[in-house]
DSSP file (Angstrom, degrees, kcal/mol; ACC not computed):
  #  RESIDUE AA STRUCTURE BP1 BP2  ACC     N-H-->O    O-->H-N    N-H-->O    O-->H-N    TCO  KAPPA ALPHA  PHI   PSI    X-CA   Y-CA   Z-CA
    1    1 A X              0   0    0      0, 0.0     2,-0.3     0, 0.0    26,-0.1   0.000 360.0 360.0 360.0 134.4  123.8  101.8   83.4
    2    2 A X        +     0   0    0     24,-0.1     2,-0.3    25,-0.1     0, 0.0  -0.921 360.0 173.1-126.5 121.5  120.2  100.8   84.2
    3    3 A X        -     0   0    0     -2,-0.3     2,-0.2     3,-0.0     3,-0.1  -0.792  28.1-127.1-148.2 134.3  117.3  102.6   84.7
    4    4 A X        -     0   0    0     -2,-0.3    -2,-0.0     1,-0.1    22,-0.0  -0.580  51.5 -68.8 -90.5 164.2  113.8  101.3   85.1
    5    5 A X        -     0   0    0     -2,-0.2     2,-0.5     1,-0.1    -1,-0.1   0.171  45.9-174.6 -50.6 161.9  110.8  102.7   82.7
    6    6 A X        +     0   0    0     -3,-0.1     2,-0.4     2,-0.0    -1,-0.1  -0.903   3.9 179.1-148.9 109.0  109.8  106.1   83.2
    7    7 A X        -     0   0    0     -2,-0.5     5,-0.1    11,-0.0     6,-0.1  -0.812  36.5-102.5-108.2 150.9  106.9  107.1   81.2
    8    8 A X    >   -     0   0    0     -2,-0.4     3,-1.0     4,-0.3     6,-0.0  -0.465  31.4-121.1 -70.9 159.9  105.2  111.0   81.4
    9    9 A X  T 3  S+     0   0    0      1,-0.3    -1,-0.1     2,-0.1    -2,-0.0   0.841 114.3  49.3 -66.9 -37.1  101.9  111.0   83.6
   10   10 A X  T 3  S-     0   0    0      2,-0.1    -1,-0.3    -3,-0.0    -2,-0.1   0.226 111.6-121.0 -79.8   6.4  100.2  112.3   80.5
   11   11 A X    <   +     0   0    0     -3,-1.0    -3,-0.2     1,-0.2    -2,-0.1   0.097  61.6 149.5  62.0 -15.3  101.5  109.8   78.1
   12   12 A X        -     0   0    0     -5,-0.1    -4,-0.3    -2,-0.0    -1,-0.2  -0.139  57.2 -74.9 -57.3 130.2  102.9  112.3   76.3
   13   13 A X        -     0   0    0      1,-0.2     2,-0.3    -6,-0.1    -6,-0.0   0.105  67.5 -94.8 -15.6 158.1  106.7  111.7   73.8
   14   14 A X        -     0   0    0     -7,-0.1     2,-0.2     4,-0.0    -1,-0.2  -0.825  52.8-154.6 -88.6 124.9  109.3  111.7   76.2
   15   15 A X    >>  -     0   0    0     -2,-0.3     4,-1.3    -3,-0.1     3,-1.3  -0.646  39.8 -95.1-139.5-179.2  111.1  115.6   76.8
   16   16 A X  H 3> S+     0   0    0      1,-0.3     4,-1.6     2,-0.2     5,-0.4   0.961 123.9  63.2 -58.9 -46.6  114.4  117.2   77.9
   17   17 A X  H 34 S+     0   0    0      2,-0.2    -1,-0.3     1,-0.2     4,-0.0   0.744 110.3  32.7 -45.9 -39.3  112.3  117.3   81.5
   18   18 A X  H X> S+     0   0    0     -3,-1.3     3,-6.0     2,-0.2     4,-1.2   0.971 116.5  61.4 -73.6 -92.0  112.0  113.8   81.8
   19   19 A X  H >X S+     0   0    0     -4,-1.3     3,-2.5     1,-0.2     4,-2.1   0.688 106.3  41.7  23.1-108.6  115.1  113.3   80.2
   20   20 A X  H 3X S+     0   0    0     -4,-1.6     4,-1.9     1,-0.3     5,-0.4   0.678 104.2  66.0 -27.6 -27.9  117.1  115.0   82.6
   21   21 A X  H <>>S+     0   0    0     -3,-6.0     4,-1.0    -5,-0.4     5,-0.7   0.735 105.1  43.1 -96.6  -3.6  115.3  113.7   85.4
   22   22 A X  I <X>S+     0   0    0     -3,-2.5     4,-5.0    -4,-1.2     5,-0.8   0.947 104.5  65.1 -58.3 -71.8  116.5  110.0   84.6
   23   23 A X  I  X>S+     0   0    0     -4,-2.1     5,-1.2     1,-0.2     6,-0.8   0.637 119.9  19.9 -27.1 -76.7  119.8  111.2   84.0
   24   24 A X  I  <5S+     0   0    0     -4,-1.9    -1,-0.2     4,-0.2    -2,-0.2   0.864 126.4  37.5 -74.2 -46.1  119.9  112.2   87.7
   25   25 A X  I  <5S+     0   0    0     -4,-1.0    -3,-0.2    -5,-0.4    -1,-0.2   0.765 133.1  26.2 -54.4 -32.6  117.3  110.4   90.1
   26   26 A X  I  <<S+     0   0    0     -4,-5.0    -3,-0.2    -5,-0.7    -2,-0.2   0.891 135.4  23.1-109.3 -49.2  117.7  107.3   88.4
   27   27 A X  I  <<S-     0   0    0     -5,-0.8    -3,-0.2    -4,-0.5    -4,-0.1   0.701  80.7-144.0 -81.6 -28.8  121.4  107.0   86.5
   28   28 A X      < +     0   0    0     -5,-1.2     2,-0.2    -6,-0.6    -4,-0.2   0.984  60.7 123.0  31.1  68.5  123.1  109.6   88.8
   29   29 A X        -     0   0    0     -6,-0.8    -1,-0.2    -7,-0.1     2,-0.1  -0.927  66.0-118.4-144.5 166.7  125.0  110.6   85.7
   30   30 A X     >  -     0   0    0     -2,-0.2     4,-1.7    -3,-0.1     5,-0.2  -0.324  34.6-113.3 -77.3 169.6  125.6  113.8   83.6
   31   31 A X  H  > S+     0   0    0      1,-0.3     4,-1.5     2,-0.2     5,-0.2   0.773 120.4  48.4 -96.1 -13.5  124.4  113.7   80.1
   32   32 A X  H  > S+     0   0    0      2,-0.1     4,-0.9     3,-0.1    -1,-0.3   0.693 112.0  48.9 -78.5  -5.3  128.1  114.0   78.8
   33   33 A X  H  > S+     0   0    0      2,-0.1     4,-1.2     3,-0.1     5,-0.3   0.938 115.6  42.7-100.2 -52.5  128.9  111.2   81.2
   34   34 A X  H >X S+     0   0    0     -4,-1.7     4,-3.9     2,-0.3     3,-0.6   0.903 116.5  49.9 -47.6 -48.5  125.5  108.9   79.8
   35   35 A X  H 3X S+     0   0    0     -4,-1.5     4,-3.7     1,-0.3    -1,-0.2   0.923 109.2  52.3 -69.1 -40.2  126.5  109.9   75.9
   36   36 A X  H 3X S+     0   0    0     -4,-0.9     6,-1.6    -3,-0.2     4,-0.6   0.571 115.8  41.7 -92.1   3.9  130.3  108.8   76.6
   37   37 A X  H <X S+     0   0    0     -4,-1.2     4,-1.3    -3,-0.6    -2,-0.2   0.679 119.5  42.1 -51.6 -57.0  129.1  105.4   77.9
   38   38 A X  H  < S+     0   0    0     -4,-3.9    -2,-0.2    -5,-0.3    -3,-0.2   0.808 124.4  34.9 -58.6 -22.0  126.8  104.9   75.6
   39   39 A X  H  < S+     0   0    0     -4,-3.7    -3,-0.2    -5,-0.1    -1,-0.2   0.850 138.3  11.1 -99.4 -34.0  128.7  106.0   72.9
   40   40 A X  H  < S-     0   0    0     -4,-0.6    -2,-0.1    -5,-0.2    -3,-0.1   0.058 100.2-105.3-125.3  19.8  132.3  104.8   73.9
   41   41 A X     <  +     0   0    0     -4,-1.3     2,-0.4     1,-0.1    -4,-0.3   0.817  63.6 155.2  49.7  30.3  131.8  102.4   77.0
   42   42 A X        -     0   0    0     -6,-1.6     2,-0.3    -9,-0.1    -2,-0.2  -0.769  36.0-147.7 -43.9 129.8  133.0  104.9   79.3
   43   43 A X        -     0   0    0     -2,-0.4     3,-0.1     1,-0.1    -9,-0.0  -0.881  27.3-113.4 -70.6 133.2  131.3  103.8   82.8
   44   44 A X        -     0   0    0     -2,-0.3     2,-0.5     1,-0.2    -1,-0.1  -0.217  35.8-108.4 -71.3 168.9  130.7  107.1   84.8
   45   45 A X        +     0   0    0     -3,-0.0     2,-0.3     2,-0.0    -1,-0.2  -0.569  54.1 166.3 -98.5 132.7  133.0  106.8   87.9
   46   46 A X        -     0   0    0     -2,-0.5     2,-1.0    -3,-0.1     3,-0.1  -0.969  39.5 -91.0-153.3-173.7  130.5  106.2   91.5
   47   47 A X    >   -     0   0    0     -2,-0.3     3,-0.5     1,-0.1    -2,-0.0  -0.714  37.1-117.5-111.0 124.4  131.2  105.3   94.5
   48   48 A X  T 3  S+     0   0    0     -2,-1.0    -1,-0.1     1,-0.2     0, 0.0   0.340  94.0  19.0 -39.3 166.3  131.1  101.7   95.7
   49   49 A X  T 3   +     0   0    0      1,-0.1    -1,-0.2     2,-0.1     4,-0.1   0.645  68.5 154.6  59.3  26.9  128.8  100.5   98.2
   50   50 A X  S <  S+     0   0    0     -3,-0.5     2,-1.0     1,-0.2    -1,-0.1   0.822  70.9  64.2 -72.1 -21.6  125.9  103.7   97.9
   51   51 A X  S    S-     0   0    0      2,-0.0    -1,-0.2     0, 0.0    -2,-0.1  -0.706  83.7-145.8-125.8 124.9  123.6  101.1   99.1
   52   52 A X        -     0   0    0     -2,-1.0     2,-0.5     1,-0.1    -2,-0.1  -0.148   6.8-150.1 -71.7 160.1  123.9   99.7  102.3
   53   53 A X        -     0   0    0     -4,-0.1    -1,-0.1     2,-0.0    -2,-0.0  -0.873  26.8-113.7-124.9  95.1  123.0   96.0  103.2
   54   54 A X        -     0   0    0     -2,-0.5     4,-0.1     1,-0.2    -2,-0.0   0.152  12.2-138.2 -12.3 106.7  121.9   95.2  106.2
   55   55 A X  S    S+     0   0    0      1,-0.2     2,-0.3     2,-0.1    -1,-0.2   0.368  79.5  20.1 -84.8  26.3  123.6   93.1  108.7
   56   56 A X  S    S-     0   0    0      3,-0.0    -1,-0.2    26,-0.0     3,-0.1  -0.904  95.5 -76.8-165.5 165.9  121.3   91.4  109.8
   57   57 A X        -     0   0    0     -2,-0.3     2,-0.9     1,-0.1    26,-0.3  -0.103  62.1-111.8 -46.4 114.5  117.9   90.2  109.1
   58   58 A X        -     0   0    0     24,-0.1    -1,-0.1    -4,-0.1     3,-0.1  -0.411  19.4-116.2 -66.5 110.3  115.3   93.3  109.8
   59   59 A X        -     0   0    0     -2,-0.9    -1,-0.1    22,-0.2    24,-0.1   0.246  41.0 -94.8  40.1 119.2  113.1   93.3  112.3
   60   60 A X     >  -     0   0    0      1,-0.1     4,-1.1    23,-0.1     5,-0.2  -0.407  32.9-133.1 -33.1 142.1  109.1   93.4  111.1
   61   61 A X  H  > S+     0   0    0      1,-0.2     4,-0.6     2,-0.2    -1,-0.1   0.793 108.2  52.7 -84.0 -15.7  108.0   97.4  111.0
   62   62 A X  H  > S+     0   0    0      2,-0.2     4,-4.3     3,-0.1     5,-0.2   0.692 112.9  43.5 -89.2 -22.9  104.6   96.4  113.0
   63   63 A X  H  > S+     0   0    0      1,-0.2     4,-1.6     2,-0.2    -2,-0.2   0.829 115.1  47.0 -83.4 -21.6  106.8   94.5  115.9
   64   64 A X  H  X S+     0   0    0     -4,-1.1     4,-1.4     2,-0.2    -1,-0.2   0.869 113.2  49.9 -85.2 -20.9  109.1   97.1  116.0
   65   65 A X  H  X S+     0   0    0     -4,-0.6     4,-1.5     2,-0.2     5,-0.2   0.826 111.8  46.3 -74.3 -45.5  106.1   99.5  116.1
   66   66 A X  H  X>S+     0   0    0     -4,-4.3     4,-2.6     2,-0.2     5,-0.9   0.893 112.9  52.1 -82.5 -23.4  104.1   97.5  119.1
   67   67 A X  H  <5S+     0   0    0     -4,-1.6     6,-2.1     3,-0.2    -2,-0.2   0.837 114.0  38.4 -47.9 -46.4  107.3   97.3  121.0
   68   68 A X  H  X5S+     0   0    0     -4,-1.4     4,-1.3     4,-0.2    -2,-0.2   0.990 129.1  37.1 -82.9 -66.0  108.1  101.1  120.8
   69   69 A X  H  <5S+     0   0    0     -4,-1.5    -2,-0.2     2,-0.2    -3,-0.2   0.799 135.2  12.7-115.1 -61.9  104.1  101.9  121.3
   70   70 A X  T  <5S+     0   0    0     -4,-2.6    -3,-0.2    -5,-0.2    -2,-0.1   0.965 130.7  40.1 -86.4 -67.5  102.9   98.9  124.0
   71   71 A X  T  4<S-     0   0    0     -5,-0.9    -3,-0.2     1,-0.2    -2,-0.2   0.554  97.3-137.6 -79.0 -15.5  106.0   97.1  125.6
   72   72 A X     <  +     0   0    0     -4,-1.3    -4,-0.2    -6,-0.3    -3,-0.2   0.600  43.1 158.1  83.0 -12.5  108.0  100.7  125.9
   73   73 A X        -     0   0    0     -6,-2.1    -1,-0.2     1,-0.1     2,-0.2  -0.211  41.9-108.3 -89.7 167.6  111.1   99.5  124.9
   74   74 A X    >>> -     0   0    0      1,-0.1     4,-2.4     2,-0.0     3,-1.2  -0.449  23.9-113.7 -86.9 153.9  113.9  101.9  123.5
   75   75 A X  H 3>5S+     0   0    0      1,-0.2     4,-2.3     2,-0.2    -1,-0.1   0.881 119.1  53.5 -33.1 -42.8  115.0  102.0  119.7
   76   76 A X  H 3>5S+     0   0    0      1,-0.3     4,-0.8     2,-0.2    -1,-0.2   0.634 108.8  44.0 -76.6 -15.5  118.4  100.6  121.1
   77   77 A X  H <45S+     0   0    0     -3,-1.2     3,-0.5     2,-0.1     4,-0.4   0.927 115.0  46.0 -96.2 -22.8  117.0   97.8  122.8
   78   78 A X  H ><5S+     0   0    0     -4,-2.4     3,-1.0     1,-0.2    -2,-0.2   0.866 112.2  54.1 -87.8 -21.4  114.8   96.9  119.9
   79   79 A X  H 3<<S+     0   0    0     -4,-2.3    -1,-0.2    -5,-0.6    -3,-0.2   0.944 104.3  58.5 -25.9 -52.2  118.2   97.5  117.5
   80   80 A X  T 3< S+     0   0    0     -4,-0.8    -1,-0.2    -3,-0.5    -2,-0.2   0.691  98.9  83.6 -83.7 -17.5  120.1   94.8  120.0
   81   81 A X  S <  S-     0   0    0     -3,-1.0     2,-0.3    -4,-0.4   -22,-0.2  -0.242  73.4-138.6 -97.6 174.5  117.4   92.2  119.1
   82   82 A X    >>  -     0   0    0      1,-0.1     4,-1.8    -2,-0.1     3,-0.7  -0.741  43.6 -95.7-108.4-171.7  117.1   90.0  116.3
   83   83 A X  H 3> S+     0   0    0    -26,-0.3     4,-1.1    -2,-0.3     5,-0.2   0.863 123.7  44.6 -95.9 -36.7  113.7   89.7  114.8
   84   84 A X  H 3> S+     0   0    0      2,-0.2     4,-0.8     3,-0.1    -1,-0.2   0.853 108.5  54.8 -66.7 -26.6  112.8   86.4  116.9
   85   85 A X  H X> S+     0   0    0     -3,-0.7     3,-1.2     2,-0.2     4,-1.0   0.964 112.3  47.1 -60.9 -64.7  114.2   87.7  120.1
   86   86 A X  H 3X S+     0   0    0     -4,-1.8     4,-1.2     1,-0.3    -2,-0.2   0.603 113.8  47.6 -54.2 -16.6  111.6   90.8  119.3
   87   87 A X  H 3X S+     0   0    0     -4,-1.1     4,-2.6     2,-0.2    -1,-0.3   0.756 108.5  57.2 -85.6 -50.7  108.6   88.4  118.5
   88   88 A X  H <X S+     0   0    0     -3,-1.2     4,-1.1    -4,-0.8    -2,-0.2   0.658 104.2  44.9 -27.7 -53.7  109.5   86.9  121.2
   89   89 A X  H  X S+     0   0    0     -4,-1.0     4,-1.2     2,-0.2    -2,-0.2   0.666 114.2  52.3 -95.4 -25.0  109.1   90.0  123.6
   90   90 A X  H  X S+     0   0    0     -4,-1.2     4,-1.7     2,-0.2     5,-0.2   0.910 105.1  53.7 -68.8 -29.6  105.9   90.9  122.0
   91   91 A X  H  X S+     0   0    0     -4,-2.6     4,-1.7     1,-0.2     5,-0.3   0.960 108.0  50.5 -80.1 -39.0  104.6   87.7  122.5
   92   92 A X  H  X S+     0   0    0     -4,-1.1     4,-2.9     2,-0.2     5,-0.2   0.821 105.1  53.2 -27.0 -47.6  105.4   87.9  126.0
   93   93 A X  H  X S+     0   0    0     -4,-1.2     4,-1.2     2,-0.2    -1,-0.2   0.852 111.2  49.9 -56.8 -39.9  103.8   91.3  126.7
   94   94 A X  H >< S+     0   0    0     -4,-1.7     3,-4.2    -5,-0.2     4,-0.2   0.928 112.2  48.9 -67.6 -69.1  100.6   89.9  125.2
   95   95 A X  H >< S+     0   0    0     -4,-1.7     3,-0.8     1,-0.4    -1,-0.2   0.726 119.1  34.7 -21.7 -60.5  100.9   86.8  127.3
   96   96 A X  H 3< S+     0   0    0     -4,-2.9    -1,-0.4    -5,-0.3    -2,-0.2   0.619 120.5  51.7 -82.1  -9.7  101.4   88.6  130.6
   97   97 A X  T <<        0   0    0     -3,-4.2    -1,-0.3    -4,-1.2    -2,-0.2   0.026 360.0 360.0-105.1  20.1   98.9   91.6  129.5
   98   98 A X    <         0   0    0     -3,-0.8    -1,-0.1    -4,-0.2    -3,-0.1   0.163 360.0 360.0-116.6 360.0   96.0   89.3  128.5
């Protein structure tokens, strides 16, 4: 299990609140499930794959943002492109919109 640092806003010793809030926002464990990994190398059971991976290379959020905003186009057509096709069609728009 791995958790990145978590310090209180006040600097203040670390307490069950904080605590607790690893345990679940960051570890997604119980604290008997943390203590019986740490203590006996249990690994808490999860479920593969909680974070998805893109299949394909994303899009810029500002191209996808003048496309939706200038050019009109729909979520699904900017979905269908790949991030050069979409660069592509912005730079067109400008071209022809000049």
């Amino acid at each position: 299990m791995r958790t990145r640092i978590s310090r209180p806003a006040d600097n203040t010793d670390y307490g069950p609140k904080l605590w607790c809030q690893i345990l679940k926002e960051q570890l997604h464990v119980t604290e008997a499930e943390f203590w019986d990994c740490a203590k006996n190398g249990v690994r808490p059971e999860r479920t593969a794959g909680t974070v998805a991976i893109p299949a394909k290379e994303p899009i810029p959020l500002g191209v996808v943002e003048k496309l939706l905003r200038l050019v009109h186009l729909t979520p699904d057509e900017i979905e269908a492109m790949t991030p050069e096709q979409a660069i592509a069609r912005l730079n067109q728009f400008w071209s022809e919109n000049s």
